[in-house]
N, C-alpha and C positions, 0 to 999 in steps of 0.2 A: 533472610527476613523471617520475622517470627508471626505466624498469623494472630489477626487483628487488626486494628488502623494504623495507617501507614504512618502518622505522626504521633502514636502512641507505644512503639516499641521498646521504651523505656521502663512500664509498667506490666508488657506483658513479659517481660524480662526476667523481670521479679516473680513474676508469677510461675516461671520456669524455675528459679533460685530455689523458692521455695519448697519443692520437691524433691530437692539435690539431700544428700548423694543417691543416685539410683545404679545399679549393677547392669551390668552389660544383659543385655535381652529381657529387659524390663521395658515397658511403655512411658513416655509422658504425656501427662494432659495437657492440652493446648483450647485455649478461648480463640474462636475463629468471630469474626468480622458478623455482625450478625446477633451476638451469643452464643452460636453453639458451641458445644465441647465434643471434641472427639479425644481418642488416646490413639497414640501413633509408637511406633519402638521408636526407644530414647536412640539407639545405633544411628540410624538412617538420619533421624533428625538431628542430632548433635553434628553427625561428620558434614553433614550437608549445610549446616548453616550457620553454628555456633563454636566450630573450630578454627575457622581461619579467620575472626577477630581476636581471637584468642581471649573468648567468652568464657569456653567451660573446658576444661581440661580431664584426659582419662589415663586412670593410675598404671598400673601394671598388675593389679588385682582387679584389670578391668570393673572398675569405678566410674562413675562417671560424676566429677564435681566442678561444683565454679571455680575458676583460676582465682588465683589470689586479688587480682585486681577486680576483677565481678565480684568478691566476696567482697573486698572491704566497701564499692561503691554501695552495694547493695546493706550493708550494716551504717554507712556514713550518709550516704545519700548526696556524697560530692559527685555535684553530676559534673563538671569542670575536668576533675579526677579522673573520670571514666572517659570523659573526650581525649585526653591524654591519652588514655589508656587504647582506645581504637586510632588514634593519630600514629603512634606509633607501629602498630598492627596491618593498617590497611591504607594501602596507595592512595592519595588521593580524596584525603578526608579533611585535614585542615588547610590543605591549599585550595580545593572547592568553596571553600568557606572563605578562605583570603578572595578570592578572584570575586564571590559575590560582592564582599564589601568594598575591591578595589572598581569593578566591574558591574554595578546592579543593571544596566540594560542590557549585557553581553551573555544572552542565555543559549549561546551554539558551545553547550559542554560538553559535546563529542568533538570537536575541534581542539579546544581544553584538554580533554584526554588524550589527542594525538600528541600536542604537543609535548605531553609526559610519557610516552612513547606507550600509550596503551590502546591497545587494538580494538577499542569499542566499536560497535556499527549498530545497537540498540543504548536508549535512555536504559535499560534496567539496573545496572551497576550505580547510575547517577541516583537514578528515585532511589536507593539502596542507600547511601550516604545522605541524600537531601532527608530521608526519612527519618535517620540516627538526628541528623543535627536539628533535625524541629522535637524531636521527641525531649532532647538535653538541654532543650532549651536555647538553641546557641543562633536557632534562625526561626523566622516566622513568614507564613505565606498571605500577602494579603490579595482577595482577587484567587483567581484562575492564576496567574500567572507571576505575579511580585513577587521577589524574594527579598529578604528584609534582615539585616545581622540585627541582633538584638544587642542590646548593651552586654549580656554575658557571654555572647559569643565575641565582641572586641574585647572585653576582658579576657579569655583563651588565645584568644591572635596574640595580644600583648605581655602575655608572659616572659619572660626571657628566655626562660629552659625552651620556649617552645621552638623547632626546626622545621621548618619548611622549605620544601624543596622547589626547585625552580626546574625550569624547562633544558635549562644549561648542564645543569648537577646532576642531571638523570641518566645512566649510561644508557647508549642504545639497546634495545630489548626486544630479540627477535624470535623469542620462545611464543610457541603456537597455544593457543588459545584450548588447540588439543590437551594442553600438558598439565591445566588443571582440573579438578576435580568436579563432578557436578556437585549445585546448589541447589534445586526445584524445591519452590515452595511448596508443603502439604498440600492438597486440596481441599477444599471447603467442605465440608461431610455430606453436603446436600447431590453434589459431582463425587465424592467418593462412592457413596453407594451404588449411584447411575450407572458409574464405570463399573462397579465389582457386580451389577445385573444385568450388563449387556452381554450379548451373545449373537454370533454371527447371524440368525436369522433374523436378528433384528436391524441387521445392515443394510436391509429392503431398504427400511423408512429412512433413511439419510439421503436427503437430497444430495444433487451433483451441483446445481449451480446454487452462486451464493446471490447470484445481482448486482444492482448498481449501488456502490456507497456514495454516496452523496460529497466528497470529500473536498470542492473549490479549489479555487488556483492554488494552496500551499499546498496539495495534494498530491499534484501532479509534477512527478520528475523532480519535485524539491525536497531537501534534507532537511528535517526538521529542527526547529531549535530545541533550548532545553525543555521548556513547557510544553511543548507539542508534540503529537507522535504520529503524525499523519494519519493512518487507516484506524486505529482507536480515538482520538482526538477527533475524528470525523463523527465517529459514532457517538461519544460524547454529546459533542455540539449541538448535533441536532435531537439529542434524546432530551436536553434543557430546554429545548422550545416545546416540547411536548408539558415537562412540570410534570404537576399534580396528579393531571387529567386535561386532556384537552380533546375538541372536534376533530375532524379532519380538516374544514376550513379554518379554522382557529390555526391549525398545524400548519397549513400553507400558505395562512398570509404572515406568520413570523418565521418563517424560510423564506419566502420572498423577500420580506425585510432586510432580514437577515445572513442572506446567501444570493437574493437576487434571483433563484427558483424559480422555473416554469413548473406551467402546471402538468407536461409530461415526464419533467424529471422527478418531481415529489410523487406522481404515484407510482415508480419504480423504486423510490429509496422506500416508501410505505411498505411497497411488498416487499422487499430485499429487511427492513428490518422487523416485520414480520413475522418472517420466516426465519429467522435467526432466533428469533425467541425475546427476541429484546424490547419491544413492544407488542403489547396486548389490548385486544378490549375490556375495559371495565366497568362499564356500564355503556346503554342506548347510545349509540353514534359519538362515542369518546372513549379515547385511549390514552394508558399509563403505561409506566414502565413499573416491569414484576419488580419484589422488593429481591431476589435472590440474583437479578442482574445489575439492580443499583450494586451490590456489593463486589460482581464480577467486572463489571466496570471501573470499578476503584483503580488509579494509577498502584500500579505495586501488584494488582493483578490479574500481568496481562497473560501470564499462565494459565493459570485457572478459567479466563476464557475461550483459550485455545483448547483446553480441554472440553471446554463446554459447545466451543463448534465441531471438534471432532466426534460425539455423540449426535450432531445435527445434520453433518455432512461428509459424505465423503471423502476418500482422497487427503486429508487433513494429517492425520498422523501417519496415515501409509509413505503420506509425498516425506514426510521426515526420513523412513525406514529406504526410500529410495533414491537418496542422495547417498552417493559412495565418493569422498573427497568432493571435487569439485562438478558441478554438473548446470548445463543452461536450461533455460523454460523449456526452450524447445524439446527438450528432451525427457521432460518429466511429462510433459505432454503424451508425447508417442508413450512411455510408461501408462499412465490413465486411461489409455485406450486399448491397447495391445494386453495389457498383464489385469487390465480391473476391469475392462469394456464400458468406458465412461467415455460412447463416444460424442458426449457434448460438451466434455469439456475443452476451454481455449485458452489463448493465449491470456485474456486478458482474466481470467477464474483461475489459472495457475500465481499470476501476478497476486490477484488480491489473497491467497492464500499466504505465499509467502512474504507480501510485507504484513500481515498476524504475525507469523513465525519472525519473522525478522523483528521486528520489533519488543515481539517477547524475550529474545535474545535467545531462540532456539534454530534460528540459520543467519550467517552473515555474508553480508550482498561483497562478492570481491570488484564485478565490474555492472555495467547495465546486463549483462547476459548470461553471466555464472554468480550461482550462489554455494557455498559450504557450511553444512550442517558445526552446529558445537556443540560442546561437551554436555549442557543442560540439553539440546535436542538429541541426541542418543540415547540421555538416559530416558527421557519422556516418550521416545521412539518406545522403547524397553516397556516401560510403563504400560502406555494403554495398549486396550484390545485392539487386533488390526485385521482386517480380513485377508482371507488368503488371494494372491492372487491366482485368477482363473484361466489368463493366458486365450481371452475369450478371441475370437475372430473379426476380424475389421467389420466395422459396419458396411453395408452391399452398395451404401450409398455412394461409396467414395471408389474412385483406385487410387489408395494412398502411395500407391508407385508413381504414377504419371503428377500427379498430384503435387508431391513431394520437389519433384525434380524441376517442376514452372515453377514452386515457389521461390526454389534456392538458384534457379536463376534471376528470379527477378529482387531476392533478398543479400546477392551477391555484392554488387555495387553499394549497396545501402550501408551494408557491413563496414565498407572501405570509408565509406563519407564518414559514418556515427563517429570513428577512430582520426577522419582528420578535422573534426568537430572540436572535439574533446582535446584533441591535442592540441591544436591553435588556437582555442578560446581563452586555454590556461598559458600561453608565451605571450612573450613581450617583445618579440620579431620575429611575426611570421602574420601581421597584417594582413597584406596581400593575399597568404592563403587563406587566411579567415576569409575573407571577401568572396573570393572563388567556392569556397568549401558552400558557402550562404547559399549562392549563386545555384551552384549543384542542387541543394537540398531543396530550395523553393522552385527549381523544374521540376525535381521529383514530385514535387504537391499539382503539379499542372500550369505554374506559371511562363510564359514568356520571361525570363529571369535576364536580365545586361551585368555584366560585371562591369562598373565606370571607376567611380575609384579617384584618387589626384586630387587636388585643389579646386576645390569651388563644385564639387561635384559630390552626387550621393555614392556610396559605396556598389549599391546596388537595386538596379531599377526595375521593378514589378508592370507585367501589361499582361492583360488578359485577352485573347485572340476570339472576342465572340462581338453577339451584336450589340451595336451601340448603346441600347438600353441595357447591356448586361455588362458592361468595361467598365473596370474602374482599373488607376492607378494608384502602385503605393512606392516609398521611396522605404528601405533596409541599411542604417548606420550598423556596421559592425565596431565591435566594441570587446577587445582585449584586455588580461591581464594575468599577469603572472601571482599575482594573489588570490586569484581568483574572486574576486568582486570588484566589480566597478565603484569605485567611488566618487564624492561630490564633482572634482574637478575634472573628471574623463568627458564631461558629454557637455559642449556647446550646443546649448538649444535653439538657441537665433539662428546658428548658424543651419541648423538642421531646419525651421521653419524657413531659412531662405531656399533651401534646398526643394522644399516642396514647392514653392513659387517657380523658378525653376524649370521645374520637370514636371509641371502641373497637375502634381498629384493628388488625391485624395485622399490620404492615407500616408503616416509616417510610424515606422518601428526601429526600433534598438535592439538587436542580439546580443546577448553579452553571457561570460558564464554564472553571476549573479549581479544584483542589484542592491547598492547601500539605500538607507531606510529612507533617506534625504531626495536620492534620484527617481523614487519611487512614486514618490508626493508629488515633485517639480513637472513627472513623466506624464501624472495624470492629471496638473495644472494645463499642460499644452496641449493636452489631448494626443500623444505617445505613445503607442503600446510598447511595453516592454516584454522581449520573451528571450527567459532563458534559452541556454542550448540543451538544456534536459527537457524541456519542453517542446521544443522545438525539432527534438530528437523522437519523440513519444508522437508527435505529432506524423510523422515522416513512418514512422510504425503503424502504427492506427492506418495510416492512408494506404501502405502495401497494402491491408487484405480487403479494407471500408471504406473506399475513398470517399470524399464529399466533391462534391463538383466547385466548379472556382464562383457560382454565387453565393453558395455556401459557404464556402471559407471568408467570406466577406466580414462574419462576423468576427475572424480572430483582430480584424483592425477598427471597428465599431465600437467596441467597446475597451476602451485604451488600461482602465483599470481593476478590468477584470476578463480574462481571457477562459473563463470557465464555460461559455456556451460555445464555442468551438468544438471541446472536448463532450459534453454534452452530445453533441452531434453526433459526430464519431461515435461515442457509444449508443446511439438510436440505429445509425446505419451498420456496427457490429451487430448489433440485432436483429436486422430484417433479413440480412445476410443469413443468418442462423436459423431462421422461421424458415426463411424460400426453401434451406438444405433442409429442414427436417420435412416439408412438406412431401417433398422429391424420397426421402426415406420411408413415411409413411405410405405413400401412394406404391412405393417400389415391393413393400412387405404387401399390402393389400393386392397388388397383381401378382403374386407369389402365392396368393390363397387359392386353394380349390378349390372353394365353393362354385359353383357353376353356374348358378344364380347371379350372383353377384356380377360374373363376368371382370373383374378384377377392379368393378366402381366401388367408389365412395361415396355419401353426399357428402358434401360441403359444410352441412350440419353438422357428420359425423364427424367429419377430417377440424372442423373448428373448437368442436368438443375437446377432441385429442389433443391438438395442441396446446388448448387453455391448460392444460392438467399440469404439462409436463414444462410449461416456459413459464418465464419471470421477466419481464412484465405480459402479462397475456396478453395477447396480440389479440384487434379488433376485428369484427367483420369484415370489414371496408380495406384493414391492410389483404386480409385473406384474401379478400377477391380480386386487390391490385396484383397480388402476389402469380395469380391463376391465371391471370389475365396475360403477364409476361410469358409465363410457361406454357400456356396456349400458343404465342402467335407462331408464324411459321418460319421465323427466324431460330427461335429456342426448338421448335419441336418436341416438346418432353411430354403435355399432357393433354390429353383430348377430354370436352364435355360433353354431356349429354343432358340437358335438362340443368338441373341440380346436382347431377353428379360430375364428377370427376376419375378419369385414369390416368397413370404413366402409361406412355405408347413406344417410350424405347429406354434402353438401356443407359444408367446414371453415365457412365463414362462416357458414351457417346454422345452427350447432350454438355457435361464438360467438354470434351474436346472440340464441341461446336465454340463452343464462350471462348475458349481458349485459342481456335483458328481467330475468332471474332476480336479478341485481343490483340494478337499477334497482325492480323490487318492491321487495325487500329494503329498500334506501336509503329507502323512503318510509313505515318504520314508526318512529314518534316511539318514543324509549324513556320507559318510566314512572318516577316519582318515584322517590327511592330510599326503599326499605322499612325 
């Protein structure tokens, strides 16, 4: 990619031409997005981005000029000529272009790219050709999202000389993604500078956590199609409802609108983009977006905002530098804590880092739990400033020994379900285990779960063992397929409505490992919740460490076509979870002081202060003192009051291992029949 706007790389082309021939260790100037200009060495930028179209060509008198074909386009102005000319050059340039015009609602082009056996796992390669062919004229975007052949782009389909290749004619291609070359866009010169004035002591001011992104049901567990890119496409979305300028209640009643937003998840995405830099105040009780993030947010670059969070936050390009081949969350985790002492960060701050990274096309997801760095994230590992690591010592709060070892047992089983999930949602005989696999998964959320199964019967029946004003029933159709999406004809909905008559449920869902656009509509006609099994799987994750209780989860079946405040939840209850532990850390450092005065209290004043500083969403009064209240009684035994104040009264691990005997009770009461 050449900087500037993404459907105007045609022009800033020329504006590279026109500087041609330049001598090896010579600069070119480039027009970036914005207006500015900066000069970059023509080296780095040629091999990186204008040789393997075979743009510009270099001599053996290390020259550096336009190839024959960028020259005559560039003297003729046949832009037809030059699509030829990268059709030839680069994978997957006029068959994108065919499948739009064979295909204009079929926008999953990482699916597309599989089937030419290219190993994409980010849009960045696609925006990279959608860019070419709007800049030549040959497609047109109307909307967010429409792609559109233009009459000169079927006039290039329809050539004769022109060859396209098929999905059949492709040999299989198992060369690793390692084996080419990196691409990285320049950076913007506003983020060059940044980077070339940072210096490790300014590594202070980089937050650890990022927060909640606002990202709704396509966010979650699902692959994005071609117009979407999940964790940027979030950020997008809701940076449009802000405009011009907008209130804060201006801002949350078109989220609500438009997302269906409560009003404790909009003050967490507020502060999460915030902080990110992405929204600002610009004048009394109304906020814009700065003009230097409208530009960072542009599709095409989502480098350059990766750059722009790793100057804002921690962890960011170190987590690139500490992926060696293949490695899981978990374990870049213990990394952030052990080697950088970033002991707040989690599971789910590791996750939104690297779908950035993934999507920039600087790591690719191999399964739900391992990811592998590529060739553009090593070089940008290489690139930015990275602090050293300090190899700091575990926080006092924790024994990440004992710790470790409840979790992996209780993350054991889970492991084994996620794999017979995944495996029998994508066959087309192994029903029955589907059903059983369900079965499993919705015990593990706290259900009374039946496997029934057969003729005339739900797959799988839901009871909830408490009191009658808190029961409800819900009936779970499993739903297979070797294609991996369910289509029009897989799901009899009569048949599914008779099923809840039935078994007198309240509540009907559909499992499946996707859902065609058609089942979707029909699903939320009947009032149906549909839930993938990426979802479904995320959900069973979430619940190991933040469970919700079963009237809690009531909401995943209330709202049939949108399952977003479920996971909402889940991220409120990740959070208190995270307040209690820092509470118990603080209080544990403040009995660790020798002031002797103090006697090792806090007020509650002080201890609310601290927290507000250092969390995201800041926790209220009212949670704080729920919070004190549980650590008080004489079950937990951890912290004793005095007035207004507060101390820790015994040691972090032993006040775990109290919750964790208290667990382990718990786990060993069998639940009864359903009534």
């Amino acid at each position: 990619m050449i900087p500037g706007k993404s459907d105007d790389q045609a022009n800033s082309l020329r504006r590279v031409v026109e500087q041609l021939p330049l001598t090896s260790g010579q600069d070119v100037t480039l027009t970036f997005m914005g207006g500015e200009v900066r000069s970059v060495p023509c080296d780095v930028f040629f091999t990186r981005q204008l040789t393997r179209g075979g743009m510009v060509v270099r001599s053996s008198a290390d020259t550096w000029d336009a190839s024959p074909a960028t020259r005559f386009w560039f003297e003729t102005g046949d832009d037809i000529f030059f699509a030829r000319h990268l059709h030839a050059n680069v994978k997957l340039f006029g068959e994108l272009l065919e499948h739009i015009r064979r295909e204009p609602d079929d926008n999953d082009f990482l699916k597309l790219a599989q089937r030419f056996n290219l190993s994409w796992t980010s849009l960045d390669q696609v925006r990279r050709r959608l860019s070419w062919l709007q800049a030549l004229g040959l497609l047109e975007r109307w909307g967010n999202s429409k792609l559109v052949v233009t009459d000169l782009g079927i006039r290039f389909l329809s050539e004769v000389e022109l060859e396209l290749a098929t999905p059949e004619s492709v040999a299989q291609d198992f060369s690793s993604s390692d084996d080419e070359a990196a691409d990285l866009p320049e950076p913007q010169p506003f983020l060059a500078a940044a980077l070339a004035n940072y210096h490790s002591e300014g590594s202070a001011e980089r937050k650890v956590l990022i927060g909640y992104i606002p990202k709704g049901r396509k966010g979650v567990g699902r692959p994005s199609n071609g117009t979407q890119s999940g964790t940027f496409d979030a950020v997008r979305n809701y940076l449009e409802l802000i405009g011009a300028g907008a209130s804060p209640d201006e801002i949350f009643n078109r989220a609500e609108d438009a997302f269906g937003q409560k009003k404790s998840s909009f003050s967490q995405s507020m502060n999460t983009l915030r902080n990110m830099g992405v929204v600002d105040m610009v004048s009394f009780n109304r906020f814009g977006v700065p003009s230097n993030m409208k530009i960072l947010l542009q599709p095409g670059n989502e480098v350059d905002f990766v750059r722009h969070l790793h100057l804002r936050y921690s962890f960011i390009g170190e987590l690139l530098a500490a992926i060696d081949d293949s490695v899981s969350a978990s374990h870049l985790i213990t990394v952030a804590k052990s080697d950088f002492g970033l002991v707040q960060m989690n599971d789910a701050e590791i996750r939104t880092r690297l779908s950035f990274l993934s999507e920039a096309g600087l790591v690719e997801r191999i399964d739900w739990f391992r990811y592998r760095i590529t060739t553009n994230g090593r070089a940008l590992a290489i690139e930015l400033p990275l602090d050293v690591p300090r190899k700091s010592t575990p926080s006092p709060a924790k024994d990440s020994k004992d710790l470790d070892s409840n979790v992996a047992l209780t993350s054991a089983p889970l492991t084994e379900l996620i794999t017979d999930l995944r495996k029998c949602a994508n066959a087309s005989d192994a029903s029955a285990q589907f059903e059983n696999a369900l079965m499993r998964a919705f015990e593990l959320l706290g259900f009374n779960a039946q496997h029934l199964g057969g003729k005339g019967q739900t797959d799988v029946l839901l009871t909830i063992d408490l009191s009658p004003a808190d029961r409800y029933r819900a009936i779970v159709d499993a739903k297979a397929s070797a294609s991996g999406v369910i289509g029009d004809n897989a799901v009899a909905f009569d048949a599914i409505k008779d099923h809840l008559k039935k078994h007198k449920a309240d509540y009907a869902a559909i499992v499946g490992p996707e859902f065609a656009p058609r089942v979707k509509e029909w699903a939320a006609n009947h009032k149906i919740t549909l839930i993938t099994v990426e979802e479904l799987i995320r959900l069973l994750e979430l619940h190991l460490t933040a469970p919700l209780t079963l009237p809690q989860l009531r909401v995943l079946f209330e709202n049939p076509d949108d399952i977003t405040p479920v996971f909402d939840s889940y991220s409120s209850a990740g959070a208190a979870i995270d307040i209690l532990t820092r509470i118990v850390n603080v209080l544990y450092q403040e009995a660790n002081d020798d002031d002797p005065m103090a006697e090792g209290y806090i007020s509650t004043e002080n201890l609310h202060f601290t927290l507000r500083k250092d969390v995201v969403p800041r926790p209220s009064r009212a949670f704080l003192d729920d919070c004190l209240t549980f650590l008080t009684s004489s079950l937990v035994g951890a912290v004793k009051m005095n007035g207004d104040k507060c101390k820790l009264i015994d040691a972090p691990t032993n006040i775990e291992r109290r919750l964790i005997g208290l667990s382990a009770s718990l786990g060993s009461l069998s639940l009864g029949d359903d009534g």
